[in-house]
C-alpha positions as CSV (number, residue, x, y, z in Angstrom):
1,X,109.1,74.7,5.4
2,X,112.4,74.2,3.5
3,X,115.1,72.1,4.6
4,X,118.7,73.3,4.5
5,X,120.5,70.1,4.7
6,X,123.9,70.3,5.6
7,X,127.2,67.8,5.8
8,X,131.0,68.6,6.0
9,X,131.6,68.5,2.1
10,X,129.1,71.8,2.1
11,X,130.3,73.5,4.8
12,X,134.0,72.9,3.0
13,X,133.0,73.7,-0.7
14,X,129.7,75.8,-0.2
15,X,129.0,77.5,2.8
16,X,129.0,80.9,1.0
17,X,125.8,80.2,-1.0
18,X,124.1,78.1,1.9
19,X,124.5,80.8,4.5
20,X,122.9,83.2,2.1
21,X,120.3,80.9,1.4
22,X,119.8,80.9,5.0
23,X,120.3,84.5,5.8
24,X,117.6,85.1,2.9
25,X,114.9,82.6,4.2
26,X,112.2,83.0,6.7
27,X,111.1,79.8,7.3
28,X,113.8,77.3,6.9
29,X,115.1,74.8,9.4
30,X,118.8,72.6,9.6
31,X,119.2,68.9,8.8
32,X,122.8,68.5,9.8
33,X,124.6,64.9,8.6
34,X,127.8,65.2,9.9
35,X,129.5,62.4,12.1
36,X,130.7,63.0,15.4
37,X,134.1,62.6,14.2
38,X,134.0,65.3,12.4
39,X,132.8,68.0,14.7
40,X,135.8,69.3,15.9
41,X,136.8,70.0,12.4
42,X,133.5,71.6,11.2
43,X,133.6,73.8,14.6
44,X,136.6,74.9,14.0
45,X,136.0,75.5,10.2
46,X,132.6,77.3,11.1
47,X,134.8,79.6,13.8
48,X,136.2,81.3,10.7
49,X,133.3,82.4,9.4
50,X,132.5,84.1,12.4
51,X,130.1,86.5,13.0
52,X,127.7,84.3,10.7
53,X,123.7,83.3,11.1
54,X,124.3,79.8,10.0
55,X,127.5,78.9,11.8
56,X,126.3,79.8,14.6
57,X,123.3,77.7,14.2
58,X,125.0,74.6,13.0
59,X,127.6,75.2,15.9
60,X,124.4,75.6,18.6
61,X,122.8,72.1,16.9
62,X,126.5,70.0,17.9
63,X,126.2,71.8,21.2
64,X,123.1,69.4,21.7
65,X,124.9,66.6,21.2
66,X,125.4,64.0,23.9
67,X,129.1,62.8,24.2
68,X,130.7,66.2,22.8
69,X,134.2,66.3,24.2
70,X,135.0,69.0,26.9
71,X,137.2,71.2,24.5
72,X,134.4,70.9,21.9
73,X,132.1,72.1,24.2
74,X,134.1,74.7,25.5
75,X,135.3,75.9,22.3
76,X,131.7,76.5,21.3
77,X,130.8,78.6,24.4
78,X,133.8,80.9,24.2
79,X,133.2,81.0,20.3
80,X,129.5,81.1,19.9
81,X,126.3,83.5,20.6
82,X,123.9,83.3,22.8
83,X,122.1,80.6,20.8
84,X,125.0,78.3,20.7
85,X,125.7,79.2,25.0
86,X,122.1,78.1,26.0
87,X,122.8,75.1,24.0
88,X,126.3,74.0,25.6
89,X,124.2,74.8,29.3
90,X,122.1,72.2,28.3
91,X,124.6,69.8,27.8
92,X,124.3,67.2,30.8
93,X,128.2,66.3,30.2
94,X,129.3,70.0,31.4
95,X,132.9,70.0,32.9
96,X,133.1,71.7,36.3
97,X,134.3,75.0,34.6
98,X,131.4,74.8,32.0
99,X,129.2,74.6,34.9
100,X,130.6,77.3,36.6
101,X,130.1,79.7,33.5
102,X,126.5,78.8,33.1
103,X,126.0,79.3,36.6
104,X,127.8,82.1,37.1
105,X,126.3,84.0,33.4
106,X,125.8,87.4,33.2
107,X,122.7,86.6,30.7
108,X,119.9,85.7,32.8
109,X,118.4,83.5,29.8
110,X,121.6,81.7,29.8
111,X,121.3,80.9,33.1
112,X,118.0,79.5,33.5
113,X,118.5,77.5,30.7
114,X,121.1,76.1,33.2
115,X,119.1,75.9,36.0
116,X,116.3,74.1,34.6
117,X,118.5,71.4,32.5
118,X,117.8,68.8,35.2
């Protein structure tokens, strides 16, 4: 299996080329370094790119992350596919309104995510 490893510096200078790497690969899986201070800034960068394989998929791996801040997280879900939606309902840090959202989904996937989380 290749590895598409990925840091803030890449996503900056060369996330053309990686994404078609990844959009041209059928067995390839995401090694993300990228510090927790940084994700706002990657999320946000990645939201330009929009609709895009691999932004979506880097953006559904920091919605698995533990101590993401509450505009982070929502940020991802309004942003984001279904991928990156099941991820955020996940989350065990969801704010009320988060909560509500994954709850209340239209997407019955996203919602049993949800549901089973506990």
């Amino acid at each position: 299996m290749k590895v598409l490893h990925i840091d803030k510096t890449k996503i900056i200078c060369d996330f053309k080329r990686l994404s078609d790497i990844w959009d041209s690969s059928n067995n390839i899986t995401l090694s993300l370094n990228i510090r927790q201070q940084d994700f706002d800034f990657v999320v946000r960068r990645l939201i330009t790119s929009l609709p895009n394989d691999l932004a979506y998929s880097i953006m559904s791996e920091i919605a698995e992350c533990e101590n993401l801040n509450e505009e982070l997280m929502q940020l991802i879900y309004d942003k984001g596919d279904k991928g990156c939606k099941i991820a955020i309902c996940l989350n065990k840090n969801l704010s009320q309104e988060l909560q509500k959202y994954c709850e209340q989904s239209n997407d019955v996937d996203i919602k049993e995510h949800y549901q089973q989380r506990e």
